[in-house]
DRENNUBA-675297 format. One record per residue (C-alpha): residue number from 1; x, y, z. Coordinates in steps of 0.2 Angstrom, whole numbers, plus 5000, padded with zeros to 4 digits. Example, Ala and Ser with C-alpha at 12.3 -4.5 7.8 and 13.67 -1.06 7.14 Angstrom:
<nodes>
+-----+------+------+------+
| num |    u |    v |    w |
+-----+------+------+------+
|   1 | 5062 | 4978 | 5039 |
|   2 | 5068 | 4995 | 5036 |
+-----+------+------+------+
</nodes>
This chain:
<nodes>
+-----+------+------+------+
| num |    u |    v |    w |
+-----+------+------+------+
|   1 | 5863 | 6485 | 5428 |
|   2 | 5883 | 6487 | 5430 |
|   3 | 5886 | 6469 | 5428 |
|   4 | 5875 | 6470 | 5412 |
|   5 | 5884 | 6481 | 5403 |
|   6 | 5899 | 6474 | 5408 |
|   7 | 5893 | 6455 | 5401 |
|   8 | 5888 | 6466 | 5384 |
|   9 | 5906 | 6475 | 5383 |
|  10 | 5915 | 6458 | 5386 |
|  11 | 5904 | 6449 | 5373 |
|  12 | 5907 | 6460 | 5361 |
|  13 | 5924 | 6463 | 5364 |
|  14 | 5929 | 6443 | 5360 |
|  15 | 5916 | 6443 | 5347 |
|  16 | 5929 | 6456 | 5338 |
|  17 | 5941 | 6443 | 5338 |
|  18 | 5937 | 6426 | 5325 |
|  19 | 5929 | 6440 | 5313 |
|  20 | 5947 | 6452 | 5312 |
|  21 | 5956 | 6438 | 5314 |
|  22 | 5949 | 6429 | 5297 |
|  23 | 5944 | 6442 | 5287 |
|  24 | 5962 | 6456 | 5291 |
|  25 | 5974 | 6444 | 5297 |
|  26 | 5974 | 6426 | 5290 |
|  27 | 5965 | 6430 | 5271 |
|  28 | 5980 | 6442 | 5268 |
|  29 | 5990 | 6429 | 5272 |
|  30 | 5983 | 6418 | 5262 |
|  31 | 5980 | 6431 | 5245 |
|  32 | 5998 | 6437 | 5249 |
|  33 | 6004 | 6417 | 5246 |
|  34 | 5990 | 6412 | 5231 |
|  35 | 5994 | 6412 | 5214 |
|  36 | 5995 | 6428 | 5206 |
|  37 | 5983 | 6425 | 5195 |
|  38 | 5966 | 6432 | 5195 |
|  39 | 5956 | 6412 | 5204 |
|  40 | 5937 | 6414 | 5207 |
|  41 | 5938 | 6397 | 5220 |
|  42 | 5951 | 6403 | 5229 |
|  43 | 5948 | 6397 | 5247 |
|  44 | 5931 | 6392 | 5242 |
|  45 | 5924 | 6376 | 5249 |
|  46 | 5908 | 6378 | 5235 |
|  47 | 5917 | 6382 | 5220 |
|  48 | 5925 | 6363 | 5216 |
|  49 | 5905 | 6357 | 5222 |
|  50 | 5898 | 6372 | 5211 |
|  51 | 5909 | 6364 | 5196 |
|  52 | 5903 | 6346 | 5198 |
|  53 | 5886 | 6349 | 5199 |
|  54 | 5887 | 6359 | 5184 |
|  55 | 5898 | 6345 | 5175 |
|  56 | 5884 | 6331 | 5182 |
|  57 | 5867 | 6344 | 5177 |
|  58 | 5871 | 6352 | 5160 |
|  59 | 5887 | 6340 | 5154 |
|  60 | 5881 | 6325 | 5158 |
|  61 | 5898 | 6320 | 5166 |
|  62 | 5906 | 6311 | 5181 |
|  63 | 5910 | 6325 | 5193 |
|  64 | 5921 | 6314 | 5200 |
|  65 | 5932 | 6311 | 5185 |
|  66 | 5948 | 6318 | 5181 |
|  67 | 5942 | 6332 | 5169 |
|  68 | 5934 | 6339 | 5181 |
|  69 | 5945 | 6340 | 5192 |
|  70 | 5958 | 6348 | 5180 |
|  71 | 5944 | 6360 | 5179 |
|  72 | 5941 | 6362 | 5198 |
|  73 | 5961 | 6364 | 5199 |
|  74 | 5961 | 6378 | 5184 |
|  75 | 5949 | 6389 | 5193 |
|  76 | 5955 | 6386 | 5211 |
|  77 | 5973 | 6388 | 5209 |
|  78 | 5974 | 6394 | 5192 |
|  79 | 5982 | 6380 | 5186 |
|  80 | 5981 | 6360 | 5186 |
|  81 | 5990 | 6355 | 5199 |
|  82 | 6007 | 6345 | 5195 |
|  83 | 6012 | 6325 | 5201 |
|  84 | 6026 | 6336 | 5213 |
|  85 | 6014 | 6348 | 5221 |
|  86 | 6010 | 6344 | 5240 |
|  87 | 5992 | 6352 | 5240 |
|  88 | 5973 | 6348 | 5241 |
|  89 | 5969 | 6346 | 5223 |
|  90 | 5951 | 6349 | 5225 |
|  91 | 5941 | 6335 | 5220 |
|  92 | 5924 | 6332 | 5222 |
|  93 | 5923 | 6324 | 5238 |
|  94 | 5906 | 6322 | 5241 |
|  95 | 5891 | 6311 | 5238 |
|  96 | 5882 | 6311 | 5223 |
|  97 | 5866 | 6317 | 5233 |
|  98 | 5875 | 6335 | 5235 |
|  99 | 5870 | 6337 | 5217 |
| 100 | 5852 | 6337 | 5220 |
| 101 | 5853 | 6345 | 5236 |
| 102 | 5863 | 6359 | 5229 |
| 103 | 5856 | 6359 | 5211 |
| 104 | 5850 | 6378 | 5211 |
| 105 | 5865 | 6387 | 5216 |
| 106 | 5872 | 6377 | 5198 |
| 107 | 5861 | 6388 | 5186 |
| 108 | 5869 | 6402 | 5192 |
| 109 | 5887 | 6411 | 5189 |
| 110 | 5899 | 6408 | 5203 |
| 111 | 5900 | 6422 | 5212 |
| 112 | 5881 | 6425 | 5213 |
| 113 | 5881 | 6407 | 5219 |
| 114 | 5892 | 6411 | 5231 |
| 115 | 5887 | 6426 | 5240 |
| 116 | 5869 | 6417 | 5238 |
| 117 | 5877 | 6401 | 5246 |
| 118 | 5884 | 6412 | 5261 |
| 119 | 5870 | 6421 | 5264 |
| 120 | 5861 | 6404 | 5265 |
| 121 | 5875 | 6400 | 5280 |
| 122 | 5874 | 6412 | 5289 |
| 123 | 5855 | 6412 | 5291 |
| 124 | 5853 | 6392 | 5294 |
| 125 | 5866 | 6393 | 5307 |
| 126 | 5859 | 6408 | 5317 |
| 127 | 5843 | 6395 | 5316 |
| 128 | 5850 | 6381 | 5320 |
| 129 | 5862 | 6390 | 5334 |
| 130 | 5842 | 6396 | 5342 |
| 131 | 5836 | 6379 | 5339 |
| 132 | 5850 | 6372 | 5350 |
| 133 | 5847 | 6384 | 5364 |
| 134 | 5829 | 6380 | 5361 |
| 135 | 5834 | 6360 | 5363 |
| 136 | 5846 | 6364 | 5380 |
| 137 | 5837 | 6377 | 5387 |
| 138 | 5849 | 6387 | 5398 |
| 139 | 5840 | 6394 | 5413 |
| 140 | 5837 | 6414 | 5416 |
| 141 | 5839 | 6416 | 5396 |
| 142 | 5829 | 6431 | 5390 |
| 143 | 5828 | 6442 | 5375 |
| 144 | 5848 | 6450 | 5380 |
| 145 | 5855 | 6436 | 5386 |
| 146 | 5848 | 6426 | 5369 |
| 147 | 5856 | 6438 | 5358 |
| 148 | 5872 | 6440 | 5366 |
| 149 | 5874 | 6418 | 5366 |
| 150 | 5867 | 6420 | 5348 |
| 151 | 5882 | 6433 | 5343 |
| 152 | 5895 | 6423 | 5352 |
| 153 | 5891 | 6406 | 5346 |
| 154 | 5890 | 6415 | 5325 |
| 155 | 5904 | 6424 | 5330 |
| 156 | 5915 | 6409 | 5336 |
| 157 | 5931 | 6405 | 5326 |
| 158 | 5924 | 6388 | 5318 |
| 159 | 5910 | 6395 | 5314 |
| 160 | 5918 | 6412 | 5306 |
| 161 | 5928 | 6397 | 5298 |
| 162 | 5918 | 6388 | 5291 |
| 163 | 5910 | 6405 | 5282 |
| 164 | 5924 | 6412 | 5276 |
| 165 | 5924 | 6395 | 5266 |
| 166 | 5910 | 6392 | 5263 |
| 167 | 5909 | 6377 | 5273 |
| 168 | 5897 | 6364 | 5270 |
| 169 | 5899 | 6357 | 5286 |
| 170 | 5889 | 6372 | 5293 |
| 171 | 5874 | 6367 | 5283 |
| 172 | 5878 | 6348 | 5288 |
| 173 | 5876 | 6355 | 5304 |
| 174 | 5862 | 6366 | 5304 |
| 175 | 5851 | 6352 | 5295 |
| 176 | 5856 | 6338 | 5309 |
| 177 | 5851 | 6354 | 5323 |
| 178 | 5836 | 6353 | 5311 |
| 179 | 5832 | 6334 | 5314 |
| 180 | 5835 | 6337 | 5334 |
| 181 | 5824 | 6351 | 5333 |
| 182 | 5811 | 6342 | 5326 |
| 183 | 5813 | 6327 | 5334 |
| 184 | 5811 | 6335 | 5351 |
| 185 | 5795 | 6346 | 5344 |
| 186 | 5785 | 6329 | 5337 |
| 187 | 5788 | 6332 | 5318 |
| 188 | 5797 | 6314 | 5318 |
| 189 | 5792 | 6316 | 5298 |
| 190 | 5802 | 6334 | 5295 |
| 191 | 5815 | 6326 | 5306 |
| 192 | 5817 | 6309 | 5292 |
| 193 | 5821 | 6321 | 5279 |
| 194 | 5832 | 6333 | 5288 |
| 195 | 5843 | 6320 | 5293 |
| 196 | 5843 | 6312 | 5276 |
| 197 | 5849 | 6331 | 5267 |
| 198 | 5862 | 6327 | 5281 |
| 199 | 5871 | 6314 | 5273 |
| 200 | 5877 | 6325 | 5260 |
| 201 | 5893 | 6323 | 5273 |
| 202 | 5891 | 6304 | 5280 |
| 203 | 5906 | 6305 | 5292 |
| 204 | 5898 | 6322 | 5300 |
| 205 | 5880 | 6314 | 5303 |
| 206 | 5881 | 6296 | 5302 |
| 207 | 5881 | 6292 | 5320 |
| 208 | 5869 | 6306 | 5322 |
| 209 | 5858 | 6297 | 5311 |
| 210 | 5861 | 6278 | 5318 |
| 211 | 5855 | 6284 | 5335 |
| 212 | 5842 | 6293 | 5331 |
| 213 | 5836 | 6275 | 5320 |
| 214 | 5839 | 6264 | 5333 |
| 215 | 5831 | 6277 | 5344 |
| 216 | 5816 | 6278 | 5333 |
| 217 | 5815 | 6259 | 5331 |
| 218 | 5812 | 6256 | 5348 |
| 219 | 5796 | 6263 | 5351 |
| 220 | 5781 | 6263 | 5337 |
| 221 | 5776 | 6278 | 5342 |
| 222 | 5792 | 6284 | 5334 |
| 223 | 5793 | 6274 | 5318 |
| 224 | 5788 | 6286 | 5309 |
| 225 | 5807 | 6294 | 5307 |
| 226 | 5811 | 6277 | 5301 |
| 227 | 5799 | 6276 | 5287 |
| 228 | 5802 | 6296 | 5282 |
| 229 | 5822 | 6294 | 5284 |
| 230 | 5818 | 6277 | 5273 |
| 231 | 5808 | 6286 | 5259 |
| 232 | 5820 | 6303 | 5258 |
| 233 | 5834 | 6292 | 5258 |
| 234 | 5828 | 6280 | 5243 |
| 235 | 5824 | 6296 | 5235 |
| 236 | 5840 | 6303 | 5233 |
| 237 | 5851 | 6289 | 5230 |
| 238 | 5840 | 6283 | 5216 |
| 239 | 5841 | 6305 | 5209 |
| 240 | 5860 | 6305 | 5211 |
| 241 | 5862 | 6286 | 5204 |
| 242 | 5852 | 6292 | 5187 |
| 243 | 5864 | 6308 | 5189 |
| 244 | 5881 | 6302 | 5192 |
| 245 | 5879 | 6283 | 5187 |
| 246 | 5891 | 6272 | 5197 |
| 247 | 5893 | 6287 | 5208 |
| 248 | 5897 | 6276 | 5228 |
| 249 | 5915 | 6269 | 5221 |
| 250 | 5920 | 6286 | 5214 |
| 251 | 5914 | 6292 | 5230 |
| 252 | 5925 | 6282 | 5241 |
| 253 | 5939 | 6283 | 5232 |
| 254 | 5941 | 6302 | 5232 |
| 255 | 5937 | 6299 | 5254 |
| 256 | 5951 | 6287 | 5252 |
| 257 | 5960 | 6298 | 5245 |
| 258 | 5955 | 6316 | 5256 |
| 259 | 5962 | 6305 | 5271 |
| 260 | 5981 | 6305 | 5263 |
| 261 | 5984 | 6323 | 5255 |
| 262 | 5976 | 6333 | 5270 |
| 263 | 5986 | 6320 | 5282 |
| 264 | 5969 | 6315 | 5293 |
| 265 | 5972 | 6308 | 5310 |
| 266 | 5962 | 6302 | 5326 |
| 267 | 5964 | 6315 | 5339 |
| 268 | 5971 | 6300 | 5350 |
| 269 | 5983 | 6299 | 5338 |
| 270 | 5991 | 6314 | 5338 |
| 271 | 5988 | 6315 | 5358 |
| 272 | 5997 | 6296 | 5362 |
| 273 | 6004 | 6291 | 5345 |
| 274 | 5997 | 6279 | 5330 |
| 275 | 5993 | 6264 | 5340 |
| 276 | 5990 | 6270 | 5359 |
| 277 | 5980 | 6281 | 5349 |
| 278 | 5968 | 6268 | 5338 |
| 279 | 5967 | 6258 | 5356 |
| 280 | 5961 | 6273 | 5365 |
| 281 | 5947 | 6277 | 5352 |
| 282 | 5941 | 6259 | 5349 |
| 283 | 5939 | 6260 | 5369 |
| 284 | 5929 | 6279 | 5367 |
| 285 | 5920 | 6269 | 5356 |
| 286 | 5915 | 6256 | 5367 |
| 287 | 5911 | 6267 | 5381 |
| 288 | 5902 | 6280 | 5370 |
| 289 | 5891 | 6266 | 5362 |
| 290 | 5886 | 6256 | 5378 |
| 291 | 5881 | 6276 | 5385 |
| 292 | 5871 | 6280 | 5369 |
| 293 | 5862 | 6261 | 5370 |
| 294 | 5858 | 6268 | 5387 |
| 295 | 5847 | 6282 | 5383 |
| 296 | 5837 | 6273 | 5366 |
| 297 | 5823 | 6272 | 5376 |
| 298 | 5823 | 6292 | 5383 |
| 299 | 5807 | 6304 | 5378 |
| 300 | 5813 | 6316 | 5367 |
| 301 | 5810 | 6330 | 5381 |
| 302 | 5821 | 6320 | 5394 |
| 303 | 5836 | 6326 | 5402 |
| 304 | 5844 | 6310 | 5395 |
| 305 | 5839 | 6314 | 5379 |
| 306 | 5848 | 6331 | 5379 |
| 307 | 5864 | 6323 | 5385 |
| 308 | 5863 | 6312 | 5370 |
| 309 | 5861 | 6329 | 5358 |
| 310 | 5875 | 6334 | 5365 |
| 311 | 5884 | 6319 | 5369 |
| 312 | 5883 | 6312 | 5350 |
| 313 | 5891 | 6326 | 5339 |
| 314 | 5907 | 6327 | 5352 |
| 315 | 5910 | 6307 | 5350 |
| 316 | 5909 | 6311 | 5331 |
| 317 | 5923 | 6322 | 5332 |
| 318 | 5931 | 6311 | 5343 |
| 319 | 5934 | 6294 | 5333 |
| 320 | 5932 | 6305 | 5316 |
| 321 | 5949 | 6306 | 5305 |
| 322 | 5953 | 6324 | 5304 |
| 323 | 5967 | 6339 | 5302 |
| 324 | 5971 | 6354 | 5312 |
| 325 | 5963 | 6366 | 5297 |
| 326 | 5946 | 6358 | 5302 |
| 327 | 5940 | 6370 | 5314 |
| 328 | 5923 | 6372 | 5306 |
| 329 | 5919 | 6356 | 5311 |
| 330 | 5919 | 6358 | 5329 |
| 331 | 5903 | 6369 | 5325 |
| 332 | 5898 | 6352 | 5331 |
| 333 | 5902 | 6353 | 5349 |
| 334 | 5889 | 6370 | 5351 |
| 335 | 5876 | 6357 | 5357 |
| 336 | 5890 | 6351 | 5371 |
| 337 | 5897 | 6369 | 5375 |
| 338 | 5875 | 6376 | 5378 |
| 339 | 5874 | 6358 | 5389 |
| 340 | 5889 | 6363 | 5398 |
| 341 | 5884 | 6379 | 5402 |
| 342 | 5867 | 6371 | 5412 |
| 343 | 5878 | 6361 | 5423 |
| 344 | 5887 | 6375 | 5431 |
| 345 | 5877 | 6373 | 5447 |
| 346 | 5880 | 6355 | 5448 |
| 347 | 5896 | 6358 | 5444 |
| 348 | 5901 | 6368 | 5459 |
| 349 | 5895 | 6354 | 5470 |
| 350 | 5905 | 6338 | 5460 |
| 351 | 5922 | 6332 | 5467 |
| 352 | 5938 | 6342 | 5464 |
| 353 | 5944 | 6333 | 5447 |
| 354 | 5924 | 6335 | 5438 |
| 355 | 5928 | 6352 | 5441 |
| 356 | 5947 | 6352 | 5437 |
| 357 | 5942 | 6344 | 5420 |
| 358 | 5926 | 6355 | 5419 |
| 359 | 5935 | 6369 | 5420 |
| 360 | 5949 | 6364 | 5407 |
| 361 | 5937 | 6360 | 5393 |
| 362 | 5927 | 6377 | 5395 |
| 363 | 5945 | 6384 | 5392 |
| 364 | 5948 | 6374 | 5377 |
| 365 | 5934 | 6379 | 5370 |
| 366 | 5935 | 6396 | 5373 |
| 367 | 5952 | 6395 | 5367 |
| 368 | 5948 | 6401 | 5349 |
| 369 | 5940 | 6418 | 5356 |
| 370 | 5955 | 6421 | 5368 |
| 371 | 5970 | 6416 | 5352 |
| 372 | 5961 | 6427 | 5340 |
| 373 | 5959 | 6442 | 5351 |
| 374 | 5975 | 6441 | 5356 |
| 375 | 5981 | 6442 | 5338 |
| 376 | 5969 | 6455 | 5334 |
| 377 | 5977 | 6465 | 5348 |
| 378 | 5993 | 6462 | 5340 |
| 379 | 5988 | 6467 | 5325 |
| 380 | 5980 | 6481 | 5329 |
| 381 | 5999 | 6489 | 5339 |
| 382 | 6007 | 6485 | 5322 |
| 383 | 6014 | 6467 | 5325 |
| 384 | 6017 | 6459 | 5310 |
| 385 | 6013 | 6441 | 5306 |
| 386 | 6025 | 6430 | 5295 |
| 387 | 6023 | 6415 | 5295 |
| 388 | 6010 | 6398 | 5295 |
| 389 | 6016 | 6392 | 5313 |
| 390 | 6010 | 6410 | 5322 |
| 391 | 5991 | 6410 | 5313 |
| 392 | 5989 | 6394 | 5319 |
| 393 | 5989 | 6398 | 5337 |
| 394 | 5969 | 6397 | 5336 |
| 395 | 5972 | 6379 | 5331 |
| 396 | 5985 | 6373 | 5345 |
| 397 | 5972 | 6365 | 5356 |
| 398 | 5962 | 6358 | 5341 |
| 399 | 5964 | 6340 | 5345 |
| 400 | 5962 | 6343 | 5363 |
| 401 | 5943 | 6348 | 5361 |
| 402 | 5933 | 6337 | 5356 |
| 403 | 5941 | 6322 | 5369 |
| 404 | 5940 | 6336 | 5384 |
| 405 | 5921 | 6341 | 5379 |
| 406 | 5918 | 6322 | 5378 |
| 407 | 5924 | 6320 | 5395 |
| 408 | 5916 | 6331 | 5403 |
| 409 | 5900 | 6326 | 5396 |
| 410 | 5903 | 6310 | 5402 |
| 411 | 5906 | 6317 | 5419 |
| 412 | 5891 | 6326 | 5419 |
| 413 | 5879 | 6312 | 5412 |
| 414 | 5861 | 6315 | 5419 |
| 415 | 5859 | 6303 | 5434 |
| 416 | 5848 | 6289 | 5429 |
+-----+------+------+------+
</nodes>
């Protein structure tokens, strides 16, 4: 009983920490530095989607063109953002297919949409968070210890993140847990469509979705995700093409052009340098595509096939472009972090460096609870915090944890 109150009270003490941190630390920061004007975007990953859609549904415009994204500017920042201004200008960065996928939120004002939008984040993520530990199973999990990895996976700093944004990562990602979920329950059809909303952010869920393809393709038992994917996909490509005519060029260009102003780079990159660091994730690649050819043949209640739920969304983050802010998409590596959990008792076993790297990688991604507590503490005995370069302590390891989960996944691939 003493070591369960003791596992509640430490819980809940570094769930305290991503919530104060965001909401009493790093949004006054960010209000005190806004534009003094009164901006209903601010901050807001919806608002320049909630603009678009609106521009594509009632004003039969390109949400991609320049207009709107004076208008996107006007209501984000307060202004349009000038040629000599070194800042996101908010585009609309995302498929066309958003529009339909999102088209409700559009007949409402923006901050009803908003708060309707969150609330919509918060409740697919604490479902997709018990479909993952539903998927990995951890051993001895009961009612307590359910609800307290529930708390501390919606309490974690990406996810806080990601809903203090409004993220549509988290619904990217609730949505491919969604497709995993069903996948593993049978409903191959459910799981076609899932994974095709999914797309609404293609370099989140697109190896997600080749796997699970070439997974499906080789038995024909399992076709049936083919054929569902197929139809959902043909369905809203054809919806957004009569929306946003011509839409896949805009699209690409605005990608294009997301990768220069936030300043994206492969984590090897950062790590080794630019070219050590393209050579090091074309051979991650290699390795992570020959292990995932591996398992196409695994039943979808194998322990292979729960390595590759895992194994999947950390490659992703692995050879995806990305920027120290994008913390909300390591929401991703939840899968990883449950998987590595169960290993524990194999761990203790294993040689002296699988336990070295284990060891290190449960530390990075514990890393955003520990930062963010010890700034809350900081806080709390009237520390002040004054510039950028000290809130982004929760970010310091950000290119280190995805590569470390990966390896350790690797390491702990299920004997075949």
């Amino acid at each position: 009983m003493k070591n369960r109150i003791l596992a509640v009270g430490f819980v809940l003490l570094i769930a305290c920490g991503p919530p104060y941190y965001t909401f009493r630390i790093l949004d006054p920061f960010i209000r005190m530095n806004a534009p003094r004007v009164s901006t209903p975007g601010l901050g807001s990953d919806l608002y320049p989607r909630w603009v678009g859609i609106r521009a594509a549904l009632f004003n039969h415009e390109n949400p991609y063109s320049q207009a709107t994204t004076d208008r996107i500017q006007a209501g984000y920042y307060g202004h349009v953002v000038g040629t000599g201004e070194h800042r996101d200008p908010q585009r609309f960065a995302y498929p066309a297919h958003v529009v339909v996928l999102l088209a409700p939120l559009a007949f409402l004002d923006f901050q009803t949409a908003r708060a309707l939008f969150l609330a919509i984040l918060i409740l697919t993520t604490i479902l997709a968070t018990l479909m993952w530990l539903r998927i990995e199973q951890p051993p001895n999990m009961n009612a307590i210890s359910l609800s307290l990895a529930t708390l501390l996976i919606i309490a974690s700093w990406p996810v806080v993140q990601g809903l203090y944004a409004q993220q549509i990562t988290l619904l990217v990602a609730a949505l491919l847990a969604g497709g995993f979920y069903c996948v593993w329950r049978k409903q191959l059809g459910v799981a076609g469509l899932l994974l095709a909303f999914s797309t609404i952010k293609p370099q989140l869920s697109w190896l997600s979705v080749l796997w699970l393809l070439v997974w499906s393709l080789s038995d024909r038992k399992r076709r049936k995700l083919t054929w569902w994917f197929g139809a959902s996909m043909i369905l809203l490509l054809g919806a957004s093409e009569l929306l946003v005519p011509g839409w896949p060029l805009n699209w690409l260009s605005t990608f294009h052009d997301y990768l220069g102003y936030t300043g994206s780079s492969l984590n090897f990159q950062v790590l080794f340098g630019p070219l050590p660091g393209v050579l090091i994730t074309l051979v991650v690649v290699m390795f992570g595509g020959l292990a995932l050819w591996r398992t196409r043949f695994s039943p979808a209640t194998s322990e292979m096939f729960l390595f590759t739920v895992a194994f999947i969304p950390a490659l992703t983050l692995c050879i995806l472009p990305t920027w120290s802010w994008a913390t909300y998409n390591q929401v991703l590596l939840i899968p990883a972090a449950i998987y590595l959990y169960r290993q524990w008792g194999r761990v203790r076993a294993a040689r002296i460096e699988v336990r070295l790297c284990y060891g290190i990688t449960m530390l990075a991604l514990a890393w955003g609870y520990l930062a963010t507590l010890f700034l809350t503490s900081a806080h709390l005995l009237g520390a002040v915090i004054p510039d950028e370069s000290q809130l982004r302590l929760p970010m310091y390891n950000f290119f280190l944890v995805a590569p470390l989960t990966l390896l350790s996944l690797y390491l702990l691939r299920p004997v075949s």
